[in-house]
N, C-alpha and C positions, 0 to 999 in steps of 0.2 A: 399192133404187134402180133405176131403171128406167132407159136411154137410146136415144136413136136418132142416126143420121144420115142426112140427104137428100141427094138431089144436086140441084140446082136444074133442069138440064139433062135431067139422064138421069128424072129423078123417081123414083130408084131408095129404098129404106131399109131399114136393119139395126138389126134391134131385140135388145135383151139384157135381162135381167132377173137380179137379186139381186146383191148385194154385199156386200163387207166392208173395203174399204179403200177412202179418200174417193173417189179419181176414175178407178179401178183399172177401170169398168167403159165410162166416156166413153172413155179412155185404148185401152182394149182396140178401140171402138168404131170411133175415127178412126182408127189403124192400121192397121185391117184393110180401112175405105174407101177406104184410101190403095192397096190393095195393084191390082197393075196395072197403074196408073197412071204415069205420067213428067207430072209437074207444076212449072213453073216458082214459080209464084204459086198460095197456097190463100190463100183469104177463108173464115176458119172463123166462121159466126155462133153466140153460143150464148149462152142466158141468163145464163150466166156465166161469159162470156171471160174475165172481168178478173179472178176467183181461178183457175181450171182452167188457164189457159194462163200462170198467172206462173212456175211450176215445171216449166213441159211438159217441155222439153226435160232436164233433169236426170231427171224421173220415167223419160222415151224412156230416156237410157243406163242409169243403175242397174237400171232394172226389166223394159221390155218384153224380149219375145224380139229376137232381130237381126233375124227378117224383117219386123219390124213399124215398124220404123225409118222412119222419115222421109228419105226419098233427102239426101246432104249438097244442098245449092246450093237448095234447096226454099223458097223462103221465105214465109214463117207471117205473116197478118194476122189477128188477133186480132178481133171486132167483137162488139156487144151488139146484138140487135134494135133496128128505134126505138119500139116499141110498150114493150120492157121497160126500155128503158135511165131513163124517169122516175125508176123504181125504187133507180136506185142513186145513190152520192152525184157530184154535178156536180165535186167536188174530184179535180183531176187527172186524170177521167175521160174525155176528149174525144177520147184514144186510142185508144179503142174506140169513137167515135162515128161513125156511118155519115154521116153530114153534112159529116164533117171525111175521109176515107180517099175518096183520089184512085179515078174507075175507078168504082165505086159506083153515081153519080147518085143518082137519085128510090129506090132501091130501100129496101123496107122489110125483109126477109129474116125476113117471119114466118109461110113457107112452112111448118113444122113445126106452126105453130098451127093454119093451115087445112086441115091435113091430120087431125090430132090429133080435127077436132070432127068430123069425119065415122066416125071408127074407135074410137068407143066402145069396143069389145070387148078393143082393146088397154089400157086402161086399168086392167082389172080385174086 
């Protein structure tokens, strides 16, 4: 399993490869985006907010190291692309919908996508 993370701003990204435990390596991924940082509000978009982020913060305490932690008072908005969110089911879903999450607007946050067709090489 492969993962990345962008910044939208900075257009920075961290890429990891291989795994062994479900989201051990997303998990490793945005911890370490985080690190630096002093963040009020993250908008994390991700193809799959809506399983990855339902256990985040339980995975954060039992598992991560302490420096990967999530500052307390940080507060986490979960979101689905709008290009993928088709994809999942409409039931209860609307909490991860960029449509409905104040702050937002028009954005579609499938930055990762058009980054992804240009860099081939990362794929292999």
């Amino acid at each position: 399993m492969n993962g990345t993370c962008f910044c939208r701003l900075k257009k920075f990204f961290y890429v990891t490869t291989g795994c062994h435990a479900r989201y051990a390596n997303m998990d490793y991924i945005f911890g370490s985006a985080l690190q630096g940082f002093a963040l009020a509000l993250i908008l994390i978009s991700y193809d799959i907010a809506c399983q990855w982020f339902t256990n985040l913060m339980e995975r954060m305490l039992d598992h991560w190291p302490d420096h990967l932690h999530v500052p307390s008072g940080t507060t986490l908005i979960p979101a689905v692309p709008k290009l993928h969110e088709p994809m999942h089911s409409p039931v209860n879903h609307q909490v991860y919908s960029l449509n409905y999450i104040p702050g937002v607007g028009q954005s579609d946050l499938e930055c990762p996508e058009r980054i992804w067709s240009s860099q081939s090489w990362f794929k292999a």
